[in-house]
C-alpha positions in Angstrom: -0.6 6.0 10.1 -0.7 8.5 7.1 -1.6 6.0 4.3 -5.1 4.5 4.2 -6.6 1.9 2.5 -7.3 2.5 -1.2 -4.5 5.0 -1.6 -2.4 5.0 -4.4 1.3 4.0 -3.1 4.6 4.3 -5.2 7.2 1.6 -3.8 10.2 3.4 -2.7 12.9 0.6 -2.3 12.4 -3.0 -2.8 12.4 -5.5 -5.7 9.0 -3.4 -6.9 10.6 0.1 -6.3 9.2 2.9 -9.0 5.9 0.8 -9.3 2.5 2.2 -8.0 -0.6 0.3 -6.8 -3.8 0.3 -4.7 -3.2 -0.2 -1.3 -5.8 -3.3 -0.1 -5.0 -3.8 3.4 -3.5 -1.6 6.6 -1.7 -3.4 9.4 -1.1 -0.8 11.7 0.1 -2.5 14.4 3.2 -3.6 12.3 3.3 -0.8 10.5 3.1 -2.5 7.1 0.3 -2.6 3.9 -0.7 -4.5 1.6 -0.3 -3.4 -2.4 -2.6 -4.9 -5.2 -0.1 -6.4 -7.6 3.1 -5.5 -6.1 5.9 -7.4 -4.0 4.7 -11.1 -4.9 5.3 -13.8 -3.2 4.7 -17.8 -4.0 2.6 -19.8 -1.1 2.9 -23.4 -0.9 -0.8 -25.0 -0.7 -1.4 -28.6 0.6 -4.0 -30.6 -1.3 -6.7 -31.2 0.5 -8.8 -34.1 -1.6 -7.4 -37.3 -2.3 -6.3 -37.1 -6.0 -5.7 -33.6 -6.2 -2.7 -32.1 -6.6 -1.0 -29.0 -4.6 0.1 -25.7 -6.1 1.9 -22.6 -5.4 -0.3 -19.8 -5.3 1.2 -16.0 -6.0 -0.2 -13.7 -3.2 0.7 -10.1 -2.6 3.2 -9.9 0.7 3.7 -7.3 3.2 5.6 -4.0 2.7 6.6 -1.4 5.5 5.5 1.5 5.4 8.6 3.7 5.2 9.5 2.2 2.0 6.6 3.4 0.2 5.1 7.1 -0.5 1.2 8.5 -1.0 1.0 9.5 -4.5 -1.7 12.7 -4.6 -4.4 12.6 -7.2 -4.7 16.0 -7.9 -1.3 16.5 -9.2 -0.2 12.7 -9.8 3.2 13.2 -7.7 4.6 11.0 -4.7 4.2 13.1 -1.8 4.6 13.5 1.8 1.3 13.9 4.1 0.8 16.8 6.2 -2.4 17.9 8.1 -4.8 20.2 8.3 -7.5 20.9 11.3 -10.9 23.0 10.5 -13.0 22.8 13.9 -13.5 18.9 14.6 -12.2 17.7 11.2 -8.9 16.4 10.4 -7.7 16.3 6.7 -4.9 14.9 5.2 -3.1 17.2 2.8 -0.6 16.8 -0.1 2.9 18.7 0.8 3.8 19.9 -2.6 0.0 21.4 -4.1 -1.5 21.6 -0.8 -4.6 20.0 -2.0 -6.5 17.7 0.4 -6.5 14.0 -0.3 
C-alpha cells in the first residue's frame, strides 16, 4: 500500500471530498485508512452503570483507499506515488516534483 500512517490524504470522492487530514490508522488487508477528522460517523454506546445515561459518540469511519490521494509536502499538491530503489532502500517518491516523501 502506497499511503502510510501519518501521511497527509486529500479525500477524493465522498461526503468529505476536497478535505485533507492525517491519516491515523492503515488496514491493509481491506485496503482502507483511517483519516483524523474526516468521514464521521455517530456510534451508539450502551450505558454501562445503573443511572447513567447512553450517548452517541462521533468517531472517524473507514475510507478506501482509491478514494483518497497522498498530498506531497514539498510542493503541497495531491499526487500519485511512484518508487525509487538505491541499493537495498526503497523510497517513495512524489510524481509531479520528484521529491521523495
Amino acid at each position: 500500500m502506497k499511503i502510510k500512517k501519518n501521511d497527509q490524504v486529500k479525500i477524493l470522492a465522498g461526503k468529505d471530498r476536497g478535505k485533507t487530514g492525517k491519516v491515523l490508522r492503515v488496514l491493509a488487508t481491506e485496503d482502507k485508512i483511517i483519516v483524523e477528522g474526516l468521514n464521521i460517523v455517530k456510534k451508539h454506546v450502551k450505558a454501562r452503570k445503573e443511572g447513567e445515561s447512553g450517548q452517541r459518540i462521533e468517531i472517524p469511519g473507514k475510507i478506501n483507499v482509491s478514494n483518497t490521494m497522498l498530498v506531497c509536502p514539498k510542493c503541497g499538491k495531491a499526487t500519485r506515488i511512484g518508487y525509487k530503489v538505491t541499493g537495498k532502500d526503497k523510497m517513495r517518491v512524489c510524481k509531479q516534483c520528484k521529491a521523495e516523501v
